[in-house]
C-alpha positions in Angstrom: 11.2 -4.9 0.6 13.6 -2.2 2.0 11.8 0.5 4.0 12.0 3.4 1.1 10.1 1.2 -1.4 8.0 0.6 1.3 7.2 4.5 2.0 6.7 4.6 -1.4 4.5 2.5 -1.6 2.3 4.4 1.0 2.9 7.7 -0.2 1.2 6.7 -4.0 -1.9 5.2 -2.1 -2.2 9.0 -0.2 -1.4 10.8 -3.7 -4.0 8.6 -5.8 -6.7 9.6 -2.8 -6.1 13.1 -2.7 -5.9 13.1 -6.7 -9.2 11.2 -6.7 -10.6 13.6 -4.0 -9.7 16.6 -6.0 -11.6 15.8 -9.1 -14.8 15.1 -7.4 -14.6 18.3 -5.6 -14.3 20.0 -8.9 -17.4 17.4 -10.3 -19.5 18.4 -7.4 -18.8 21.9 -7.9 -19.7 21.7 -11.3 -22.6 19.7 -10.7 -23.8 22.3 -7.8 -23.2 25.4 -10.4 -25.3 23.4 -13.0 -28.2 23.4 -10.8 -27.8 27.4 -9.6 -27.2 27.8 -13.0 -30.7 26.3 -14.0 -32.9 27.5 -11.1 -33.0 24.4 -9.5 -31.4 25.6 -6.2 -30.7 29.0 -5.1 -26.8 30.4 -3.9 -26.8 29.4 -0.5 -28.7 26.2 -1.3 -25.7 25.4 -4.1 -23.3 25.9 -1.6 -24.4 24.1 1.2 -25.0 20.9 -0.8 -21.5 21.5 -2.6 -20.2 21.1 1.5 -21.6 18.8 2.6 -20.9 16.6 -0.5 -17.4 17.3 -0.7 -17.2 16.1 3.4 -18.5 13.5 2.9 -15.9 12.6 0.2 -13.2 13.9 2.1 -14.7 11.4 4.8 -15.1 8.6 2.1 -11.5 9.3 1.0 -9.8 9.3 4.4 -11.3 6.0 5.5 -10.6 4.6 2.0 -7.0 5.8 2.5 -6.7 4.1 6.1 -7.7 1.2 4.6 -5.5 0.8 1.8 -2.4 1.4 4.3 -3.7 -0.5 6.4 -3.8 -3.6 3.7 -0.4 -2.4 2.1 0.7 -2.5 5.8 -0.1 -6.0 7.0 1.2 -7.1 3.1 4.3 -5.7 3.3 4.4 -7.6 7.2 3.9 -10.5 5.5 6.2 -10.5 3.0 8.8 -9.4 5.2 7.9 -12.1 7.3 7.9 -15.1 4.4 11.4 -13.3 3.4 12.6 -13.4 6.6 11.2 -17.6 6.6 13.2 -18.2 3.0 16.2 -16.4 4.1 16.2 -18.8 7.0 15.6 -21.8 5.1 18.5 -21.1 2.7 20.9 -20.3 5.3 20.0 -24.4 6.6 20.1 -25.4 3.2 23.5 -23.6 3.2 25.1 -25.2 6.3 23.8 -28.5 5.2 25.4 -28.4 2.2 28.7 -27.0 3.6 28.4 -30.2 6.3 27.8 -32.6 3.6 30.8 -31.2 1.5 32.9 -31.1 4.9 31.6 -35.0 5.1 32.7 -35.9 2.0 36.5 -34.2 2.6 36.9 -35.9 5.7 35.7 -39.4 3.6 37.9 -38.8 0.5 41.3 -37.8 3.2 40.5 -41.2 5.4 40.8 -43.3 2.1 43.5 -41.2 0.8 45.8 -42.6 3.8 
């Protein structure tokens, strides 16, 4: 995986987090006005709660972010690494092959004289 797809990658995982973020913030607001709306808790009240609820999803969000780079992280590692294992495996497979054929030459020009 070359290192733009890579970045990529990483950069969706932040954009779906903040998109994610963004809409509960507007739910919570919502949800806070609601209750103002009806009584239930004065101005200051609203607003406090909206805070604190929206912190605590940014909080929520970061360490669900981290976590998913993290994860993407160690996959792409991985991958790398088994790519890295196959490439290595071919190029054997490769030079056995080329000895083999280089065998076989040799073999045919011997019985050729």
């Amino acid at each position: 995986m070359d290192k733009m797809t890579k970045v990529g990658i990483l950069g969706a995982a932040a954009l779906i987090g903040a998109g994610l973020a963004a809409l509960s913030e507007e739910r919570i607001r919502e949800f806070v006005n609601e209750k103002v709306d009806a009584g239930a808790l004065s101005m200051e009240e609203g607003k406090t709660m909206a805070e604190d609820l929206i912190s605590e999803i940014n909080k929520q969000r970061l360490n669900l972010e981290k976590n998913v780079v993290e994860k993407i992280h160690a996959t792409v590692l991985k991958t790398d690494k088994e790519l890295a294992d196959l490439e290595d495996k071919i190029n054997e497979l490769k030079i056995q092959e080329l000895e083999a054929a280089l065998e076989k030459m040799k073999s045919q020009q011997k019985t050729a004289k």
